[in-house]
N, C-alpha and C positions, 0 to 999 in steps of 0.2 A: 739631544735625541740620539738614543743607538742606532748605529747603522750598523750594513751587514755584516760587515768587516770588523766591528768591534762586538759584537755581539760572540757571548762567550760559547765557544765551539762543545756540542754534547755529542756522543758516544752514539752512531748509526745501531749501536746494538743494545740490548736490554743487559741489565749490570745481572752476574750468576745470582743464582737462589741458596738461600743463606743454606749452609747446613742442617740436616736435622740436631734436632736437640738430643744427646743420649737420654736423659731421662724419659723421652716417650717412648725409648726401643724397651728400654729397663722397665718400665711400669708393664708396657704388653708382655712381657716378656715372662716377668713375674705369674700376671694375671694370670693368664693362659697356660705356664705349667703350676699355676696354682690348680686352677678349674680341672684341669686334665689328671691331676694329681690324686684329687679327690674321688674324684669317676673311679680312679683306678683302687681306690682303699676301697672303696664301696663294692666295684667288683670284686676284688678278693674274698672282703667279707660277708656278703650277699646283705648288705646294708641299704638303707637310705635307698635312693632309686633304684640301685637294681634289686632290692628287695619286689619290686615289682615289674620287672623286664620279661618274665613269661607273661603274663599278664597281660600288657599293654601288647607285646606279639600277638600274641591269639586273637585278641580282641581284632586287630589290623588283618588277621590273616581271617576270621571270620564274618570279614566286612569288604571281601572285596569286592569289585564291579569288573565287567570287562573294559568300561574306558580306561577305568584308573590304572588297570592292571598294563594297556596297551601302552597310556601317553605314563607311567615311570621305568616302563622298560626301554622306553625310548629316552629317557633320561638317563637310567643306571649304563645304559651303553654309551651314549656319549662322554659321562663322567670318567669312564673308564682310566684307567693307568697306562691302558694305552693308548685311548683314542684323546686322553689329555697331552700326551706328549707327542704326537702328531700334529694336532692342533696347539700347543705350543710353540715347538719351535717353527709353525709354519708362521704363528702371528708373530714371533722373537723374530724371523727373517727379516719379515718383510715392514717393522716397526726400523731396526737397525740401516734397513737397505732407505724407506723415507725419509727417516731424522738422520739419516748419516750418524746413526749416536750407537755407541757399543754397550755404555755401561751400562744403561738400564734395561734393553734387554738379554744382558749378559747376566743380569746380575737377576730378573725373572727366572731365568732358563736354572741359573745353580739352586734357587731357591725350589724350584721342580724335582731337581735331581737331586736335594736332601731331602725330600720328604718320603721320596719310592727308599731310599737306605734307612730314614727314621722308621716309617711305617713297618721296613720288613723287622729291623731288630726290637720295636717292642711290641710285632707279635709275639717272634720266637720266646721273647722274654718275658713275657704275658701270657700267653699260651691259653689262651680263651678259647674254649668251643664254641663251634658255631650254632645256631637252632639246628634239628631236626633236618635230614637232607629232602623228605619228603615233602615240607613245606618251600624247599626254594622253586621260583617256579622258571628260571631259563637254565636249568641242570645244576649237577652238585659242584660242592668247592669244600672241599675239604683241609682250606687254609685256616688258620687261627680268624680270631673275630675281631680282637680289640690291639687297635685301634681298626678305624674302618676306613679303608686306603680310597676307597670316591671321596667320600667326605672329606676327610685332609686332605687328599689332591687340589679339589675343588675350592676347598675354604680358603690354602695357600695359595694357590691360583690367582683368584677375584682379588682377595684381601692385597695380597703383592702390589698386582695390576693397578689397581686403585690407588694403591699409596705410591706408587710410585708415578702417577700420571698426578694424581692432584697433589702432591707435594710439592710440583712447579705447576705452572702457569698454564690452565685449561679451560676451553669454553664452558658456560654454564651448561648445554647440550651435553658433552663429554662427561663432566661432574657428576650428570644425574642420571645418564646411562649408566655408569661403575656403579654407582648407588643402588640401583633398584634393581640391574643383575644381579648386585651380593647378596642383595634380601632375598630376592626371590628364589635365587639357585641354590642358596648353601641349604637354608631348607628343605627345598623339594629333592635334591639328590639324597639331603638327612634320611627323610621320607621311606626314597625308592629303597633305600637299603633296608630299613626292617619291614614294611610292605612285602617287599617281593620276598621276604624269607632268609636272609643272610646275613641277617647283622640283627645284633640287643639295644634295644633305646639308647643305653649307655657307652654303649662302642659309640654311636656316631654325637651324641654328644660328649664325648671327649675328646674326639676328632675336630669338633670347634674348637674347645681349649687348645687344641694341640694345635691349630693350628693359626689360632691369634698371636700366642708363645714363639710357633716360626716367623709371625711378621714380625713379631719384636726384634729377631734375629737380623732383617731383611734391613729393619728402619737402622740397627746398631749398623751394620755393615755399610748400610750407604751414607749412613752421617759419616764414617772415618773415610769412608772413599774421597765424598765431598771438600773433606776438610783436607785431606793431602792434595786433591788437585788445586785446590783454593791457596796454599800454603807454597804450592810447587808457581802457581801464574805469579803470586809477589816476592817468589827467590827469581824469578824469570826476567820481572818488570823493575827489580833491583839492580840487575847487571848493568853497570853501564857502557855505552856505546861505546866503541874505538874510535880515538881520535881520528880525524881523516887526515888524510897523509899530506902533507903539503908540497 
């Protein structure tokens, strides 16, 4: 019979979580400035969908209600670029400051702060009008369209968060809160944006693609993170001890 003393000693802690794989960062990666790509030939050429983006505007701008009109303004302002990075790094704090852990949300926070430089330089580069300034209805903006900077905020946001919380070890409660905020929010902010007047169908759905393509980016970066801290604990656990001195 084993006893306790012969009983083979296990690890007080749970063994790290395997790296990601590159090929899932590459396949999103792909996908997403595939999808985004498209949006973007079709804008140029007033093709395929946006051949119908006045259209589907109107129709939303001639259908509005005061509810709708209330609870996506109260969306489009939280989605904000700025009220997202408030609310970012207040959750990066205080995620960093519980888990005692840097890199994941160190590595949220830069995934935030490439999307406000993505976002600005393919408007400039894009240089899409926006609808009519009389249709927006919380004042004008007279910044380019495409892409639509809520929507990629928001989509990189969730989509990040998500992957990086269930990529290790999460309660099934955890799991399926990320879940059913991604569905529900990247939409409805998709929404507030040609709703309220300030964005083309096509701008915010290429701001999806644009911004499954950033989580590609997000999975590529923390697979090689992973793998060098993984790489760096077995040069660590290779070193052998110093004789003791007699």
């Amino acid at each position: 019979m084993m006893t306790s003393s012969t009983r083979p000693a296990t690890s007080a802690r749970r063994p790290p979580t395997a790296a990601p794989k590159p090929r899932m960062g590459v396949l999103l990666l792909v996908l997403g400035t595939a999808v985004f790509g498209a949006f973007a030939w079709q804008m140029r050429t007033a093709t395929g969908l946006a051949a119908i983006d006045p259209d589907v505007h109107s129709w939303l701008v001639e259908h509005r209600t005061p509810w709708a009109t209330a609870l996506l303004e109260a969306v489009t302002t939280v989605s904000s670029p700025t009220w997202l990075t408030v609310l970012g790094i207040g959750f990066a704090a205080l995620w960093a400051w519980r888990r005692r852990e840097l890199w994941r949300p160190g590595l949220l926070m830069a995934a935030m702060a490439a999307t406000v430089g993505v976002s600005w330089i393919l408007k400039h580069l894009l240089a899409r009008s926006r609808p009519a300034t009389e249709q927006m209805l919380m004042g004008p903006d007279d910044a380019f369209s495409f892409p639509s900077g809520h929507t990629l905020g928001i989509t990189v946001f969730l989509l990040s968060l998500a992957y990086l919380v269930l990529s290790r070890r999460s309660s099934t409660a955890r799991r399926t809160v990320l879940v059913l905020s991604a569905v529900a929010l990247i939409p409805t902010v998709a929404l507030s944006r040609v709703y309220l007047g300030y964005h083309w169908p096509t701008d915010v759905l290429a701001s999806i693609g644009l911004g499954v393509a950033m989580l590609g980016v997000v999975v590529l970066v923390d697979g090689a993170g992973s793998r060098w801290a993984a790489s760096r604990r077995r040069n660590t656990a290779s070193i052998p001890s110093p004789a003791p001195v007699r």
